[in-house]
Kinemage of the C-alpha trace (Angstrom):
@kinemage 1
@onewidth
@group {chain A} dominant
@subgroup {mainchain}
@vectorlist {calphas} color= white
{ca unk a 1} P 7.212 -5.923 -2.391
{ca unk a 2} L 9.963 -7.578 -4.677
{ca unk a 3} L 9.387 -10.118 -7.151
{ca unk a 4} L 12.058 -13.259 -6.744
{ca unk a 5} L 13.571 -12.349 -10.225
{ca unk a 6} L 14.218 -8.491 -8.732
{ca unk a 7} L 15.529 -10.185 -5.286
{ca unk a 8} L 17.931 -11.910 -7.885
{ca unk a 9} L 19.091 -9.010 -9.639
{ca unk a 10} L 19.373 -6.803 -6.726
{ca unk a 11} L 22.047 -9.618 -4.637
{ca unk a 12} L 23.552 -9.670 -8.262
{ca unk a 13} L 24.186 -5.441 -8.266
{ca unk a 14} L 24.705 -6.163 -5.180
{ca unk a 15} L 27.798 -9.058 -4.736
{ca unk a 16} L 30.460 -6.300 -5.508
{ca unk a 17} L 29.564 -3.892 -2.545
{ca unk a 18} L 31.210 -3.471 0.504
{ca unk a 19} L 29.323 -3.087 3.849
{ca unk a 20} L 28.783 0.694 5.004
{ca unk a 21} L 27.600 0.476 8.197
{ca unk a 22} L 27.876 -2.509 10.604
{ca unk a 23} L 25.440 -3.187 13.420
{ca unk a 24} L 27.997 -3.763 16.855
{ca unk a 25} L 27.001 -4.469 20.211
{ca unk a 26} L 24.679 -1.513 20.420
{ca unk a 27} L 22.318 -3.243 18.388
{ca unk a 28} L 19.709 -1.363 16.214
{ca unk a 29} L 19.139 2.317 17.329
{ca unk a 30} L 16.798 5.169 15.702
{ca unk a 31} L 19.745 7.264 14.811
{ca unk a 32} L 21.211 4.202 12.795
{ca unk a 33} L 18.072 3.801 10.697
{ca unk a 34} L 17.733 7.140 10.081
{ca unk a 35} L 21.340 7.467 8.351
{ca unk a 36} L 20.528 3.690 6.430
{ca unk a 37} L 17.751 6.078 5.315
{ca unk a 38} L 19.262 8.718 3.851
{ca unk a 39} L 22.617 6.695 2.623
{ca unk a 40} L 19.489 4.244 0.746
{ca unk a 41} L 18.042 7.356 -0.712
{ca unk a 42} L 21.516 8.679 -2.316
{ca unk a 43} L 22.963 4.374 -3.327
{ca unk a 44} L 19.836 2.932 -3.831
{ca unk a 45} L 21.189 -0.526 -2.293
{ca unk a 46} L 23.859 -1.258 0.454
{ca unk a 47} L 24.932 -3.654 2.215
{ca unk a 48} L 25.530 -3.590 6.071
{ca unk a 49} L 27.461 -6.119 8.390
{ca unk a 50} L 26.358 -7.360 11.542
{ca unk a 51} L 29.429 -7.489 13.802
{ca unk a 52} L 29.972 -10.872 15.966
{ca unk a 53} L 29.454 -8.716 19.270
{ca unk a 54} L 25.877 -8.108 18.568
{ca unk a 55} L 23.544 -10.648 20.907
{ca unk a 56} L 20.678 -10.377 19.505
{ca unk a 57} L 19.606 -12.758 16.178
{ca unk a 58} L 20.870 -11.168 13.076
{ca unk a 59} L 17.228 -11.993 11.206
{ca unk a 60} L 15.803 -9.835 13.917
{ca unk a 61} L 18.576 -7.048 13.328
{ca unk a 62} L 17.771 -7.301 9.282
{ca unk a 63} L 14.066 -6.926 9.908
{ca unk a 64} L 14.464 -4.161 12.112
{ca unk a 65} L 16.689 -2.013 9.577
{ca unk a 66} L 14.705 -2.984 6.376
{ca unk a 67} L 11.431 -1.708 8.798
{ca unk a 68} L 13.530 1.614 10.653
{ca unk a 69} L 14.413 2.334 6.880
{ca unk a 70} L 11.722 1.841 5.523
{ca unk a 71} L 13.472 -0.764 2.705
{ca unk a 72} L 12.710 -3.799 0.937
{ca unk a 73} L 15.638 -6.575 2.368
{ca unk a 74} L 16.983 -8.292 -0.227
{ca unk a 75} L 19.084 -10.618 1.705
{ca unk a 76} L 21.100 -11.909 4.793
{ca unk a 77} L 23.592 -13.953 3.883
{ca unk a 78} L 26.053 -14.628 6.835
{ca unk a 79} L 26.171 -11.847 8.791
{ca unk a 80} L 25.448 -9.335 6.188
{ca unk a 81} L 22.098 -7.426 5.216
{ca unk a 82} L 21.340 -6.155 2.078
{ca unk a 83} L 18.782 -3.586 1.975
{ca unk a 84} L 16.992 -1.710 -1.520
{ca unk a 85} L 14.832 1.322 -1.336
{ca unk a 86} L 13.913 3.099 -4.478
{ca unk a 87} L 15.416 7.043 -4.471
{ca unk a 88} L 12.985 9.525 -5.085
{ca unk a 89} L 15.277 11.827 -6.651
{ca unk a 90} L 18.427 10.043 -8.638
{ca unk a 91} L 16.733 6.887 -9.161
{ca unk a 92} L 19.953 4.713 -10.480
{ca unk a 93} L 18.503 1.324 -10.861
{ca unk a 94} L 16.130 -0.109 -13.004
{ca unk a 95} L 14.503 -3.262 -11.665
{ca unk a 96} L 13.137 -6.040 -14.204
């Protein structure tokens, strides 16, 4: 679980990112959270849009990729999700 002063650092790292994956109508699918998975475990944090054509509520989508990723969400902020998950490997960022 994140601390508030770690959710602040990690929307900080993470303002200049662009989204790399974007939820459409599909919705959230196990083949989706699986790749969120492995792109968290090489980045660390990214960010992912939810597209307008998705019906379902977009706190429902974020919950459902921090939990099929097994990430922390750091925020949803519009239609976008940012997710952290600590690498095991090539851990980049140090949190405060």
């Amino acid at each position: 679980m994140l601390t508030g002063k770690q959710k602040r650092f990690l929307r900080a790292e993470a303002h200049h990112l662009t989204p790399i994956f974007q939820v459409g109508k599909g919705g959230v699918n196990e083949n989706m959270t699986k790749q969120i998975a492995e792109a968290l475990e090489v980045r660390e944090l990214i960010k992912i849009s939810i597209l307008q054509n998705n019906e379902d509520d977009k706190h429902e989508v974020a919950e459902a990729l921090a939990k099929g990723a097994k990430a922390e969400l750091v925020q949803l902020i519009g239609h976008t999700v940012v997710l952290y998950k600590e690498s095991k490997e090539n851990k980049k960022i140090n949190l405060p």
